[in-house]
C-alpha positions in Angstrom: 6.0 27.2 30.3 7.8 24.1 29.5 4.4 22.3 29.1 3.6 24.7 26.6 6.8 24.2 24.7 6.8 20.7 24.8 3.3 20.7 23.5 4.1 23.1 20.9 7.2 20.9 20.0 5.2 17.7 19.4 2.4 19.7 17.5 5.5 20.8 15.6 6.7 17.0 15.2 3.3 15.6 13.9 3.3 18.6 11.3 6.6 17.7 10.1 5.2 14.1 9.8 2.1 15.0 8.0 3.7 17.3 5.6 6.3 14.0 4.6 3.1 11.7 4.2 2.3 14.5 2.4 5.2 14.6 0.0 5.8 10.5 -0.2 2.1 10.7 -2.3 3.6 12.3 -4.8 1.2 11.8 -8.2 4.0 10.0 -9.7 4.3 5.7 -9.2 6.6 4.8 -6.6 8.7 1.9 -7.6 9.9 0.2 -4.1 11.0 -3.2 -3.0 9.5 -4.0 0.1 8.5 -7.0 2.4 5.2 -8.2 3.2 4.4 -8.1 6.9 1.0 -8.3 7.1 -2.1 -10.1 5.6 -4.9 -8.5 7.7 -7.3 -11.0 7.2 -8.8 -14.0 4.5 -8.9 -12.8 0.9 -12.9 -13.0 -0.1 -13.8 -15.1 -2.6 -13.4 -13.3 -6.5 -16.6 -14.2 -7.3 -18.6 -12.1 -4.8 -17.7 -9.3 -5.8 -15.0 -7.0 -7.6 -12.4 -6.0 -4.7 -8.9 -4.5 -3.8 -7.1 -5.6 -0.5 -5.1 -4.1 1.6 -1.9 -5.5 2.9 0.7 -4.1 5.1 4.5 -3.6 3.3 7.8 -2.4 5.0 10.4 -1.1 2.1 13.6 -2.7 2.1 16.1 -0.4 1.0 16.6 2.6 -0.3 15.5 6.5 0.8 12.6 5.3 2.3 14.2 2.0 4.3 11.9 0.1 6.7 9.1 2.5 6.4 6.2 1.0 6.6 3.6 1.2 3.7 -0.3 -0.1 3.4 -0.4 -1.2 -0.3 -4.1 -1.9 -1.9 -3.8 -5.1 -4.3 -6.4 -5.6 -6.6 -8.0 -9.5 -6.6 -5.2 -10.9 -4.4 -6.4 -14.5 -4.8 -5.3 -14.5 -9.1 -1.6 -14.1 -10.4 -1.2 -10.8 -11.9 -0.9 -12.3 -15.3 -4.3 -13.9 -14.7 -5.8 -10.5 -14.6 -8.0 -10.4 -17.6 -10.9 -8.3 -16.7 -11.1 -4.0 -17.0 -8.8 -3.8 -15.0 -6.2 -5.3 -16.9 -4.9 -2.2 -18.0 -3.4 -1.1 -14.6 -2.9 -4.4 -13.4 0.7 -5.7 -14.3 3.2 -7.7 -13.0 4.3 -11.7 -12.5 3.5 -12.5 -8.8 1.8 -15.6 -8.4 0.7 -15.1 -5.0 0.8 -13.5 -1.5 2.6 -15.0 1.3 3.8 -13.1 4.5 7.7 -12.7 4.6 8.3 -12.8 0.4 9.7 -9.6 -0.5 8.2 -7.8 -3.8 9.0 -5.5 -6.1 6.1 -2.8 -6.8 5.2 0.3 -8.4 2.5 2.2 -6.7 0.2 4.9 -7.2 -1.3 7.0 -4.8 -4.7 7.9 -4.0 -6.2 4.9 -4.6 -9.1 6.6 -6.7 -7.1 7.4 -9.7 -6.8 3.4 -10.4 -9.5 1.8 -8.3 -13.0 3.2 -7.6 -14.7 0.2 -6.4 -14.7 -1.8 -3.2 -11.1 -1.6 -0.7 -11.5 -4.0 1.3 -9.2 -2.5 4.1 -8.8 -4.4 7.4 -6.1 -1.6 8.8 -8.1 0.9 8.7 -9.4 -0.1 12.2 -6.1 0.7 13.8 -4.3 3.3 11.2 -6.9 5.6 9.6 -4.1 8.3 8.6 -1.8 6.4 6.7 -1.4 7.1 2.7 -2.7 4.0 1.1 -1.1 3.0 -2.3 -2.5 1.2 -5.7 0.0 -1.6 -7.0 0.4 -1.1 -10.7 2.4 -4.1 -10.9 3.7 -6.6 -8.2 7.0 -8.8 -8.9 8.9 -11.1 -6.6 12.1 -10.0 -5.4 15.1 -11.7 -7.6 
């Protein structure tokens, strides 16, 4: 019996956590500050291909403080001003570059597929397949 409840009570737990994922990717942008913690890998080069890259966030501040969030970043080697292609458009913002530890201020969308349809280059996905992943709209350093 108190196997059954206990099962019952985590089944109940990663429901609850679901249905908050759930209500965090709201169709609205998300305007957070958050820290970069982790650059998975090496950017590839911008002229291979047309990519987004996704980088690992944790919010400082705010309703949803120290969660962590996997944030897709479209051409991560060029400042955002340097963006000049189609995808200018969505692609806003007056960070130079991306260094572990700097702190940013973002606006995100979620999916990913209302911004981005082309290649997510997504090295977390390895080890956290279930997480909501986010489009940056536009990426600012923390003043």
């Amino acid at each position: 019996m108190r196997m059954t409840v206990s099962v019952c009570a985590a089944a109940l737990l990663a429901a609850t956590a679901l249905a908050k994922d759930k209500k965090d990717a709201a169709p609205g942008p998300l305007h957070v500050t958050a820290k970069l913690v982790k650059i998975p890998g090496t950017f590839p080069p911008d002229d291979l291909y047309d990519y987004a890259y996704v980088m690992k966030y944790e919010v400082v501040g705010g309703q949803l403080d120290r969660r962590p969030l996997l944030v897709a970043h479209y051409k991560p080697r060029r400042a955002r001003s340097e963006i000049k292609d189609k995808m200018r458009k969505h692609v806003a913002g007056t960070l130079r570059s991306f260094k572990e530890g700097e702190v940013h201020q973002m606006t995100l969308i979620t999916p990913v597929k209302k911004v981005w349809k082309g290649a997510l280059v997504d090295e977390l996905f390895a080890t956290d397949r279930t997480s909501t992943r986010y489009f940056c709209l536009r990426a600012d350093p923390k003043k």
